[in-house]
C-alpha positions in Angstrom: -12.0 -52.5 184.2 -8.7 -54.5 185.0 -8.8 -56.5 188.0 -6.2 -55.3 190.6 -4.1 -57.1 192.8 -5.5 -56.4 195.8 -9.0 -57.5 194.6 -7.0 -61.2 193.5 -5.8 -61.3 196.9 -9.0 -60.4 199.0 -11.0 -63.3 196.6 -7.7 -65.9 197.7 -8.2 -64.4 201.3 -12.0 -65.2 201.1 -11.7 -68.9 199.3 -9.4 -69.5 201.9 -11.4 -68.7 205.0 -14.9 -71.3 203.7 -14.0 -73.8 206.2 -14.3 -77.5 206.0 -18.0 -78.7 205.2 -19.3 -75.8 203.7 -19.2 -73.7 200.3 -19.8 -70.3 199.0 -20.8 -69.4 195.3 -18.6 -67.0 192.8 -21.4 -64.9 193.8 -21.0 -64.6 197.2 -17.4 -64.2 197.0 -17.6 -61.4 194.9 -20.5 -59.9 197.4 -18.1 -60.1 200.1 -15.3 -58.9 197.7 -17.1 -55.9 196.6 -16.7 -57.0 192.8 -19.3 -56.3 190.4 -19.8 -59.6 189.0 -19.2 -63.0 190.2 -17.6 -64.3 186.6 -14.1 -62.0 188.1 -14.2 -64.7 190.8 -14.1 -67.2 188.1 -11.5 -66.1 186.6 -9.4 -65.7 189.3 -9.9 -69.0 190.4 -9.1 -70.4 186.8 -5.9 -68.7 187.1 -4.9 -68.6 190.5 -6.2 -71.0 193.1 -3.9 -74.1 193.2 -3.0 -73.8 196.8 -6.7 -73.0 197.4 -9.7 -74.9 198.6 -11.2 -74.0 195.2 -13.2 -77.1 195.7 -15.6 -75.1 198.1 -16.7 -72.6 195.4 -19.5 -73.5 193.5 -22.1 -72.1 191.2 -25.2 -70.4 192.7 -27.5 -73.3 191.5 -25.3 -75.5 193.9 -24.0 -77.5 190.7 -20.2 -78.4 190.7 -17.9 -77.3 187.7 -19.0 -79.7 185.0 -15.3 -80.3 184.1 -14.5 -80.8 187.5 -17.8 -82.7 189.5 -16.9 -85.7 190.2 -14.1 -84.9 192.2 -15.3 -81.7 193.4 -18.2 -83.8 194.8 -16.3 -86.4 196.0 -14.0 -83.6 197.9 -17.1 -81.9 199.6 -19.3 -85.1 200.3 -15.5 -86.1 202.3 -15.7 -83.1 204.3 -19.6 -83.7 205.2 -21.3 -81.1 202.4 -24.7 -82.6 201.6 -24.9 -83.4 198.3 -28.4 -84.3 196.7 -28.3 -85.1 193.2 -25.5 -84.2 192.2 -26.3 -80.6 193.5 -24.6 -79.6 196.9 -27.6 -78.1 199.5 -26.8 -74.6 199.9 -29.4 -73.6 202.4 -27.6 -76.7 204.9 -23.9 -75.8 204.0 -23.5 -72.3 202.8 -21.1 -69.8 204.1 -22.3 -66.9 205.4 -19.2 -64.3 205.3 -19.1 -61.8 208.0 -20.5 -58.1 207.3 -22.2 -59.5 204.2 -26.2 -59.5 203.8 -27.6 -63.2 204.4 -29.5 -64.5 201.0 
């Protein structure tokens, strides 16, 4: 199934609401995007996320992008994400988007 517009701009709209010193996985975007897998978020941040904090998406293992970690990390330990090991502490900085089911 083709991914529509309007679900490329709700995953922007959602990237773009994590504030400052927190994160959200490609999972929980596409939870709170009503997508059926998280790899859609993926891809539309691989294509289309310049202008976006992509830097406060991350993997649900709390792992960075491997291509990407040392500044991702850097960017997220500047904003006051706690960072253990290379891993970011998703049970201190997760985003919890409204309406969706805690995890």
């Amino acid at each position: 199934m083709a991914t529509t517009d309007a679900q490329v701009e709700q995953v922007r709209a959602l990237v773009a609401s994590i504030p400052a010193g927190r994160v959200a996985t490609y999972g929980d975007i596409a939870m709170a995007a009503g997508l059926s897998t998280p790899r859609t978020v993926g891809w539309i941040m691989r294509t289309d996320a310049a202008d976006l904090p992509w830097h406060r998406v991350i993997g649900a293992g709390g792992k960075p992008a491997a291509h990407l970690a040392h500044r991702q990390l850097r960017l997220l330990v500047e904003e006051g994400v706690p960072v253990r090991d290379g891993r970011v502490d998703l049970p201190a900085a997760r985003f919890r988007f409204p309406d969706t089911p805690a995890r």
